[in-house]
PABAKE-957439 format. One record per atom (N, C-alpha, C): residue number from 1; residue in one letter; x, y, z. Coordinates in steps of 0.2 Angstrom, whole numbers, plus 5000, padded with zeros to 4 digits. Example, Ala and Ser with C-alpha at 12.3 -4.5 7.8 and 13.67 -1.06 7.14 Angstrom:
 pos code   xx   yy   zz
   1    A 5066 4972 5039
   1    A 5062 4978 5039
   1    A 5066 4984 5039
   2    S 5064 4989 5035
   2    S 5068 4995 5036
   2    S 5064 5000 5039
% end
This chain:
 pos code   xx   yy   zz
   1    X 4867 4649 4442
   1    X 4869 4655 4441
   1    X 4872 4658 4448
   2    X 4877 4659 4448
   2    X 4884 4663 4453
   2    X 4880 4670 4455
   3    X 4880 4675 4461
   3    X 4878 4680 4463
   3    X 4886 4684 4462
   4    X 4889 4689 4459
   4    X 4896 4691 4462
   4    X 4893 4697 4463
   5    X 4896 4699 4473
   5    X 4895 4705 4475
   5    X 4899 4709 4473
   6    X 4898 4717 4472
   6    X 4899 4721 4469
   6    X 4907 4723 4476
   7    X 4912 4726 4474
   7    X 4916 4727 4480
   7    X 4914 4732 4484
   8    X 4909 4737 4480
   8    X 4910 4744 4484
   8    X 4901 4742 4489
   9    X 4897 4738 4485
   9    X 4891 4734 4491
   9    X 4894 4730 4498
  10    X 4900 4728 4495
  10    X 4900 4722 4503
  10    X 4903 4727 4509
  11    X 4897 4725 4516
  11    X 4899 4726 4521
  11    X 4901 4724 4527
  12    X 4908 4723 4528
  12    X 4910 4721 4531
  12    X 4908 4718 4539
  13    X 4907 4713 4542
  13    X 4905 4710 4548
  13    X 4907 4715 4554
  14    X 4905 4719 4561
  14    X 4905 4721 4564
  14    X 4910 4717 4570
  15    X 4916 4715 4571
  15    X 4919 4710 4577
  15    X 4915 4713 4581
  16    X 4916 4705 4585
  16    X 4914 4706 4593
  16    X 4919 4708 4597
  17    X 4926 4708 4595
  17    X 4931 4708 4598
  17    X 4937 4709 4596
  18    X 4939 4715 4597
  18    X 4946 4719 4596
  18    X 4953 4719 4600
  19    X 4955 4715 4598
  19    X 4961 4713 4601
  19    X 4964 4720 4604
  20    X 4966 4723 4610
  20    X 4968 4727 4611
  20    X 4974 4727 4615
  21    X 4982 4729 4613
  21    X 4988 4731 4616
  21    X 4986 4736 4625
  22    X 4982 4739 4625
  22    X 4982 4743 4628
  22    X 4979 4738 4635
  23    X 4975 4731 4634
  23    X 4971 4729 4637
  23    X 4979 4721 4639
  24    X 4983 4721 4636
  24    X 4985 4716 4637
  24    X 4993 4721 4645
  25    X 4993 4727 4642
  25    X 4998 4730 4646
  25    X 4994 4731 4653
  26    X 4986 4731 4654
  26    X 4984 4735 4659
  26    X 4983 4727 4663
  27    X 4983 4720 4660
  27    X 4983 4715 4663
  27    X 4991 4715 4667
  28    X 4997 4718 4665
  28    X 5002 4715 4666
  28    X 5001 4722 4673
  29    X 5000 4726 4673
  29    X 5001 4735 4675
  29    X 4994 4736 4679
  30    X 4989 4731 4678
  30    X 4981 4734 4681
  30    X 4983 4736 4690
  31    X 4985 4731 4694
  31    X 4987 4730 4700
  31    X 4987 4739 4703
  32    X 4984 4738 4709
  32    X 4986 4746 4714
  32    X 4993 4748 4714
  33    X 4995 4743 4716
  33    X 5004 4744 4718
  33    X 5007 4744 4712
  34    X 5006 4739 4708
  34    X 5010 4739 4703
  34    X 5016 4743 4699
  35    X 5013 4752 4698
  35    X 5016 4756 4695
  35    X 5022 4759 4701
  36    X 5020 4759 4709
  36    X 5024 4759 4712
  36    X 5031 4755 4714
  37    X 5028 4749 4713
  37    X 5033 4744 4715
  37    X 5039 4745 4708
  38    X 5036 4747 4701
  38    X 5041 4748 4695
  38    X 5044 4752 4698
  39    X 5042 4759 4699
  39    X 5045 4767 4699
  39    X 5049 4765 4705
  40    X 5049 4761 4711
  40    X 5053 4761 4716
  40    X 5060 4754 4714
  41    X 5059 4751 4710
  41    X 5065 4747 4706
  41    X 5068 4749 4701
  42    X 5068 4755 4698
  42    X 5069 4758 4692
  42    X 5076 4762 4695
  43    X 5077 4762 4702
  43    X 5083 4766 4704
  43    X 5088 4758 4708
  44    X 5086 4753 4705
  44    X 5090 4748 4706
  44    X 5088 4741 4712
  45    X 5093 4737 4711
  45    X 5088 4729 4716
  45    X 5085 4732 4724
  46    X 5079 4728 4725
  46    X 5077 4730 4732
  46    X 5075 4724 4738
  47    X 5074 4724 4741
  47    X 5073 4719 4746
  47    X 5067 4720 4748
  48    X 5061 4714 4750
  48    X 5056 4717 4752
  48    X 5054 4722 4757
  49    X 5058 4722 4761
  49    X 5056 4724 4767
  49    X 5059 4734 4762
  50    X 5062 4735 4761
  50    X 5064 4740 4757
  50    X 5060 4744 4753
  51    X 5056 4741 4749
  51    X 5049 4742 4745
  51    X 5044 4744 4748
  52    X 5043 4740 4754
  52    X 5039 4740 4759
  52    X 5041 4748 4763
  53    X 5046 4751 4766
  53    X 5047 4759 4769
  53    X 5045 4763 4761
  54    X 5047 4761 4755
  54    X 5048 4765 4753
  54    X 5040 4768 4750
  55    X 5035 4764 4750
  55    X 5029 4762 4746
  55    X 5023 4764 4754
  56    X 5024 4770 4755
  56    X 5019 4769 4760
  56    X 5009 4765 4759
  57    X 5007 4765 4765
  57    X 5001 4761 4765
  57    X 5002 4755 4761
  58    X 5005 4752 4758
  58    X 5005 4746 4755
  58    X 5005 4737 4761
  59    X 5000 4735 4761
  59    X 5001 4728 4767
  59    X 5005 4726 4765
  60    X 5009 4720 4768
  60    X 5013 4714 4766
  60    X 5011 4710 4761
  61    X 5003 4708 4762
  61    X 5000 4704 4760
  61    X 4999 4708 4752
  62    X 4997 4712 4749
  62    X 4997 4716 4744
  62    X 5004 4716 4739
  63    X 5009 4719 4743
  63    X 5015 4719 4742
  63    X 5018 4711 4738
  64    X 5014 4707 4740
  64    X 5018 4701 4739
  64    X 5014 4699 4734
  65    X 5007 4699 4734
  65    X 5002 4698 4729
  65    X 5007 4701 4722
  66    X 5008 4708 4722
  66    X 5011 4711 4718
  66    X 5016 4709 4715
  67    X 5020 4708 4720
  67    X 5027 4706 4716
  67    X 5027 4699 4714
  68    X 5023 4697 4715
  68    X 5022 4687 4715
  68    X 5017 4688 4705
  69    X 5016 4692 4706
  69    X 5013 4695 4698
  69    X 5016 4698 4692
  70    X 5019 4702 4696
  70    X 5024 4707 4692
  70    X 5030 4699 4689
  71    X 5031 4696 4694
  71    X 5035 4691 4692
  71    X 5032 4686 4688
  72    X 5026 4683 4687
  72    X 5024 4679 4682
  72    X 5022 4682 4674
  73    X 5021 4687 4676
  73    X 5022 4693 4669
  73    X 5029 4693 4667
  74    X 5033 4692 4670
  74    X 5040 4693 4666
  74    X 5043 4701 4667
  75    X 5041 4705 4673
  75    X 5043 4712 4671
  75    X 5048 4712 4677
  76    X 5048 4707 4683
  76    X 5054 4708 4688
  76    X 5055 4700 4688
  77    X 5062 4700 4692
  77    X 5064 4694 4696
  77    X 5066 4694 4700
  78    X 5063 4687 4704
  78    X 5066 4688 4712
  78    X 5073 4682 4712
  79    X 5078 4685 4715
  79    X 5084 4681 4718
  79    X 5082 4679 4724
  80    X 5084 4673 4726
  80    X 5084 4670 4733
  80    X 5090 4669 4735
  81    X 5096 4671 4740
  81    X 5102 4670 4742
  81    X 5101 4665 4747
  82    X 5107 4658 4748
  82    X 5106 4655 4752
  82    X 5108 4656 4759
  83    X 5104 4663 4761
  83    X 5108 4664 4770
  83    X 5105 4663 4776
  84    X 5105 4666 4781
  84    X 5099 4664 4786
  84    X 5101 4670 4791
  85    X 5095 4673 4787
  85    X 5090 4671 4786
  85    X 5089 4672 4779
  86    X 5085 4669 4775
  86    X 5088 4669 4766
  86    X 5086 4675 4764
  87    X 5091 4678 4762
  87    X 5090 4684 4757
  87    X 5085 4685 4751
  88    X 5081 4687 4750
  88    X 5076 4689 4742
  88    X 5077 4696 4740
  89    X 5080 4698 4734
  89    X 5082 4703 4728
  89    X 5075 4703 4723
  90    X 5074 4707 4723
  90    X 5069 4709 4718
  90    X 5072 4716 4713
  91    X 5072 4714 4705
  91    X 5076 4717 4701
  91    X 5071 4718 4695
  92    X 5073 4722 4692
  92    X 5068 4722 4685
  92    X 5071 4719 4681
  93    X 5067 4716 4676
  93    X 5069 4712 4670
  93    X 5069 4717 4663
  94    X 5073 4716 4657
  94    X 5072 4720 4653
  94    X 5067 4724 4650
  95    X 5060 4718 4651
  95    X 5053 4720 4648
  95    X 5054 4726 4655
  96    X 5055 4725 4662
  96    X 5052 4731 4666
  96    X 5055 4735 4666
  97    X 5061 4736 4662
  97    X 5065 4742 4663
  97    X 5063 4745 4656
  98    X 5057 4744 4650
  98    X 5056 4748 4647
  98    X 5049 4751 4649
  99    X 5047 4748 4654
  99    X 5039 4750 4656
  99    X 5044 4761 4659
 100    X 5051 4761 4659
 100    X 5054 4768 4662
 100    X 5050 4772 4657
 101    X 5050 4773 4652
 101    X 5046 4779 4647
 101    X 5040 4779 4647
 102    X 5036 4774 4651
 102    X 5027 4775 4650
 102    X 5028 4777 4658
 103    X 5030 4775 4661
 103    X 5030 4779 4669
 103    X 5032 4787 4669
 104    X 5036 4790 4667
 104    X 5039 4796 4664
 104    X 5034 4800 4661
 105    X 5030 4800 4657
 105    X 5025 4799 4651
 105    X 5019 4802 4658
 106    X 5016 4796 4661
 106    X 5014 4796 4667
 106    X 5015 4804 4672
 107    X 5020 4803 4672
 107    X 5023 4807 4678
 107    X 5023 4813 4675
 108    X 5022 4816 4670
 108    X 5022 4823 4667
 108    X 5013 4826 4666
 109    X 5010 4819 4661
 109    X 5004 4821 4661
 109    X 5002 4824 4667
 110    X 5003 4818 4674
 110    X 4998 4822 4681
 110    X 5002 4829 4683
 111    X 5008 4832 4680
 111    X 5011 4837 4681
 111    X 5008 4842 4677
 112    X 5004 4840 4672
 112    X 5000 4846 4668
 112    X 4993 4845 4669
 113    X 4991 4840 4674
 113    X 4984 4840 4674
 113    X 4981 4840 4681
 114    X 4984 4838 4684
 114    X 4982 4837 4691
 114    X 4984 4844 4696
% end
């Protein structure tokens, strides 16, 4: 004899684990710098040292951690020019020039709450 559960009795299992958009974007954006180093490339390619005036209190060390992530996430790219002393461009990539509307978004909320 077969038990058939009734639809409106079965209770669905509780996940352990909820995939979350919110949680994969703050992996790519979690970083201190991070949201700096976007909103200062949003106005076009920059050179590190250029980042570095424009970003105050940020180390070099930090700085590079940052952009050396930003770039394995896919949201900038760095050019290397063969000169000497050798040139490096750091430029957003498509995915980072849509991060422009969450930074904006951003920038308004601490204008009505802070």
């Amino acid at each position: 004899m077969t038990t058939v559960k009734k639809a409106s009795s079965y209770i669905p299992k509780t996940p352990i684990h909820i995939e979350c958009n919110i949680e994969k974007t703050l992996d790519v954006l979690g970083g201190k710098w991070a949201f700096l180093v976007i909103r200062e490339l949003f106005d076009g390619t920059m050179r590190f040292g250029e980042l570095q005036r424009k970003i105050p209190n940020v180390s070099p060390r930090a700085l590079t951690s940052t952009l050396r992530h930003l770039e394995e996430k896919g949201v900038l790219e760095r050019s290397v020019f063969p000169t000497v002393p050798v040139t490096v461009e750091y430029a957003l990539t498509p995915k980072g020039q849509d991060l422009h509307k969450i930074c904006h978004e951003m920038k308004l909320w601490a204008a009505r709450w802070t």
